[in-house]
DRENMIVEX-347315 format. One line per 3 residues: number of its first residue (from 0); their letters; for each residue x, y, z of N, C-alpha, C, O. Coordinates in nm, 3 decimals. Example, Ala and Ser with C-alpha at 12.3 -4.5 7.8 and 13.67 -1.06 7.14 Angstrom:
<rs>
0 = AS = 1.319 -0.569 0.780 1.230 -0.450 0.780 1.320 -0.330 0.780 1.424 -0.332 0.846; 1.285 -0.225 0.708 1.367 -0.106 0.714 1.290 0.003 0.787 1.341 0.114 0.804
</rs>
This chain:
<rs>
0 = XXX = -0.224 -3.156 0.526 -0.118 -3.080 0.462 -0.012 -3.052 0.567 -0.023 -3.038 0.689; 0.069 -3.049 0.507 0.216 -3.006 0.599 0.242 -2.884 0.667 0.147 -2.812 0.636; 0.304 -2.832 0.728 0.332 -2.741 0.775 0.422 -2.665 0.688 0.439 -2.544 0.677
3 = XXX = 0.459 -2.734 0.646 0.616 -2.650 0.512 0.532 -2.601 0.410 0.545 -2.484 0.373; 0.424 -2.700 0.347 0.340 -2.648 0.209 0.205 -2.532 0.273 0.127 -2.450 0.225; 0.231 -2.572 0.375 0.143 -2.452 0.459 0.195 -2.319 0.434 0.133 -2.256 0.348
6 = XXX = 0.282 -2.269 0.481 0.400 -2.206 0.494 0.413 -2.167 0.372 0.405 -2.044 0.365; 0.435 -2.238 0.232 0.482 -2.215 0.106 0.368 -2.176 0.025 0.382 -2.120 -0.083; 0.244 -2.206 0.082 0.119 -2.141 -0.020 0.079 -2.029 0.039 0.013 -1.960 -0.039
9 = XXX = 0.095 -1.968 0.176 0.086 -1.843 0.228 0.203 -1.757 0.180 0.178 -1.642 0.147; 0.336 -1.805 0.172 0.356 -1.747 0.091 0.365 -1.663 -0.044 0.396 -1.548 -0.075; 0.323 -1.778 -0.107 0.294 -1.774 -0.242 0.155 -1.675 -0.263 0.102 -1.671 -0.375
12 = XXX = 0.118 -1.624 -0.190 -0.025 -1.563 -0.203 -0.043 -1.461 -0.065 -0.144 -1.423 -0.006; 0.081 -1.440 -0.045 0.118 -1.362 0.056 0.046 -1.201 0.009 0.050 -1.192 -0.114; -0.010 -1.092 0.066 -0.034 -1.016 0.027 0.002 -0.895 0.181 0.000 -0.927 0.300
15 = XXX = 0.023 -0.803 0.142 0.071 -0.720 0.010 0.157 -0.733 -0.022 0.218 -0.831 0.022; 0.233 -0.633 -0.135 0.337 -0.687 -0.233 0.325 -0.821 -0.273 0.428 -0.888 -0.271; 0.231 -0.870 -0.306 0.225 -1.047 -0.365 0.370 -1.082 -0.481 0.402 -1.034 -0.590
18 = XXX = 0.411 -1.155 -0.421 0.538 -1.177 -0.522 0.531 -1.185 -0.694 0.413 -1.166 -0.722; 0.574 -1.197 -0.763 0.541 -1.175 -0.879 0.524 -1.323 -0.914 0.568 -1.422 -0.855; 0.409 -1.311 -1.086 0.390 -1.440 -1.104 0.504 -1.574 -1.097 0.446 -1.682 -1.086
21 = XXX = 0.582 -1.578 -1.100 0.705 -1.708 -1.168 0.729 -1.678 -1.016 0.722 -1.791 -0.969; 0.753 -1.596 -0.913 0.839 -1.634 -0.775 0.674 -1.739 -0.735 0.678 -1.857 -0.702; 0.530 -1.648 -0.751 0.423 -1.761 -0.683 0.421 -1.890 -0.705 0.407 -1.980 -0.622
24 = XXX = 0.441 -1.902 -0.882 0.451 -1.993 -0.935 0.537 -2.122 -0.862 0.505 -2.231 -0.815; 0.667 -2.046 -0.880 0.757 -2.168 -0.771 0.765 -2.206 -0.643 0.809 -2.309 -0.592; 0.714 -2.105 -0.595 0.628 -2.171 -0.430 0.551 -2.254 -0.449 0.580 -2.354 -0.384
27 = XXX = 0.436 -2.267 -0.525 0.302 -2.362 -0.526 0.374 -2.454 -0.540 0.403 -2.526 -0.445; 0.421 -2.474 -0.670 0.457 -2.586 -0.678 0.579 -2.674 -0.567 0.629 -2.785 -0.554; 0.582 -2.585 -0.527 0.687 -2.664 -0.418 0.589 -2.711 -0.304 0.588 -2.827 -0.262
30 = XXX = 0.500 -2.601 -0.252 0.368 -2.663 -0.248 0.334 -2.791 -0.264 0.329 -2.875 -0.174; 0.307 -2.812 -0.405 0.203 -2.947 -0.457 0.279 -3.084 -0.454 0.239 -3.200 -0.445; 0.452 -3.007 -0.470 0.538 -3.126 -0.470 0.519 -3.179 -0.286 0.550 -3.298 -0.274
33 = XXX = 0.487 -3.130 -0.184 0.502 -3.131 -0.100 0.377 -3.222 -0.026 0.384 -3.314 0.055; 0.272 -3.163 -0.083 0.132 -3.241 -0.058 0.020 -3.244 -0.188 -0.089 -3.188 -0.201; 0.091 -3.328 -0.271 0.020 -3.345 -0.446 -0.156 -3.359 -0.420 -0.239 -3.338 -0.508
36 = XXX = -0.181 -3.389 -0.306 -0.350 -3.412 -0.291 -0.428 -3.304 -0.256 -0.550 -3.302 -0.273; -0.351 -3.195 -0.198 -0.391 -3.071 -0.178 -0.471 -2.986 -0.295 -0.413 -2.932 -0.389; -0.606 -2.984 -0.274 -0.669 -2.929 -0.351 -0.621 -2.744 -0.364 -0.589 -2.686 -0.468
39 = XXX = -0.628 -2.691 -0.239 -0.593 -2.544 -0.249 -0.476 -2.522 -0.324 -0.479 -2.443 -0.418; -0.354 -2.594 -0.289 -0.189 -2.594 -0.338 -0.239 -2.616 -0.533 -0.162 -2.568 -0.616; -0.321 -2.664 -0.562 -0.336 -2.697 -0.674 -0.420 -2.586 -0.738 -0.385 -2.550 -0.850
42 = XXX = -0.505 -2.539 -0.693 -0.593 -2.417 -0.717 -0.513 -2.291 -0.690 -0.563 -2.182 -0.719; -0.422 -2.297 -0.648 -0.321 -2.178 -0.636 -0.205 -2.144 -0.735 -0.169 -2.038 -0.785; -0.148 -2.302 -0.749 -0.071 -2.300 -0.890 -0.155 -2.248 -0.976 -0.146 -2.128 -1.003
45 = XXX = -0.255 -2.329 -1.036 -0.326 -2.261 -1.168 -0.377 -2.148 -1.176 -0.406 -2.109 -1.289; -0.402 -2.067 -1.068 -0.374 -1.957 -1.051 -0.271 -1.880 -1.089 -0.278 -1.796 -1.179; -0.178 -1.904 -1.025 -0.026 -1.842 -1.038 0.017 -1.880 -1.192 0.055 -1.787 -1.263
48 = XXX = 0.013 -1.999 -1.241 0.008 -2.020 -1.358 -0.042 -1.930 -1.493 0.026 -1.887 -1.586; -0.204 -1.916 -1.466 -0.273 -1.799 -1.513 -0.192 -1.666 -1.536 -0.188 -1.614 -1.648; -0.140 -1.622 -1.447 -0.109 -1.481 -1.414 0.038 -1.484 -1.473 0.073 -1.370 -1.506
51 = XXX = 0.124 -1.572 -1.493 0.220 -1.603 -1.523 0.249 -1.622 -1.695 0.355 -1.629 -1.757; 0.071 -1.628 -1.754 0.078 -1.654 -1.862 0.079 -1.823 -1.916 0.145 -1.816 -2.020; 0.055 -1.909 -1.905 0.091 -2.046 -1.892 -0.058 -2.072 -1.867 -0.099 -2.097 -1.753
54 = XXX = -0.139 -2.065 -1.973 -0.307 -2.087 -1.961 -0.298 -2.229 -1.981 -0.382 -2.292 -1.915; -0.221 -2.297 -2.051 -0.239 -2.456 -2.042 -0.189 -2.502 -1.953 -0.283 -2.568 -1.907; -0.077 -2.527 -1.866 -0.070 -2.570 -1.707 -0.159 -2.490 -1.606 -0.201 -2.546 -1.505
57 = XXX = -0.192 -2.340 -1.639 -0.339 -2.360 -1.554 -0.419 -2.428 -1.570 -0.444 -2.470 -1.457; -0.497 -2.481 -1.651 -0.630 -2.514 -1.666 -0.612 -2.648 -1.633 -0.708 -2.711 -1.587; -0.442 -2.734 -1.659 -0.411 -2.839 -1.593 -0.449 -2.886 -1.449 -0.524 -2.971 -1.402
60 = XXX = -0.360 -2.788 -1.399 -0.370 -2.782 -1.233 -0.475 -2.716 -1.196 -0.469 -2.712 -1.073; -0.592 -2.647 -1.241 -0.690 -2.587 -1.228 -0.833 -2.699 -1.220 -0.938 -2.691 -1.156; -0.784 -2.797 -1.312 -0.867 -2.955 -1.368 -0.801 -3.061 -1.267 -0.887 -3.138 -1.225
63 = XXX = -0.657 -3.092 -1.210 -0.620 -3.114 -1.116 -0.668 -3.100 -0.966 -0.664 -3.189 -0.881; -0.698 -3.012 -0.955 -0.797 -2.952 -0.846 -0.940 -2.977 -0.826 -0.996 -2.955 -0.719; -0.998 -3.022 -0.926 -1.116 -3.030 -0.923 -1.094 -3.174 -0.919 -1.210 -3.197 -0.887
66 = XXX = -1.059 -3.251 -0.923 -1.039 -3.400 -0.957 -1.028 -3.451 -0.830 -1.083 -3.559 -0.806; -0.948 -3.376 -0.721 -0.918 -3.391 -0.594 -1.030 -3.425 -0.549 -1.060 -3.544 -0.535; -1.134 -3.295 -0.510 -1.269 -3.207 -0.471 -1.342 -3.144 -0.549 -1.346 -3.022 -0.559
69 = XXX = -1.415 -3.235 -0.618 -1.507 -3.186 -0.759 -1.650 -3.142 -0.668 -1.755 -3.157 -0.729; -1.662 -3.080 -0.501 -1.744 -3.063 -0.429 -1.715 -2.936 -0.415 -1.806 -2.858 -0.386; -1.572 -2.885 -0.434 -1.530 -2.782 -0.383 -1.487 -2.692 -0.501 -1.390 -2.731 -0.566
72 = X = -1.556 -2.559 -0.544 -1.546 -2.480 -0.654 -1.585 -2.358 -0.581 -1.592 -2.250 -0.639
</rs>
């Protein structure tokens, strides 16, 4: 993984004050656009997704993630 999508998923899951769902949301994915094989960047969207309300692109990128690393749950 990159240093930028590094950077952009610590953000995105930055705590405290965690940004609100749709700002996490658009980090990850800038994220995933950044390193699409990244299992975490992908488990973080559908996350952020979740919380954002958007239960069907979670469970996307949530199933995305597992597809990567179906070892890693």
């Amino acid at each position: 993984m990159s240093r930028v999508s590094d950077f952009l998923m610590n953000q995105a899951g930055a705590a405290p004050g965690r940004p609100p769902p749709l700002a996490a949301v658009h980090r990850y994915r800038d994220a995933v656009a950044r390193a699409p094989r990244n299992r975490e960047a992908r488990h973080g969207l559908g996350v952020a997704l979740a919380a954002a309300g958007d239960a069907a692109g979670a469970v996307q990128e949530l199933l995305r993630a597992l597809q990567i690393d179906p070892t890693n749950h």
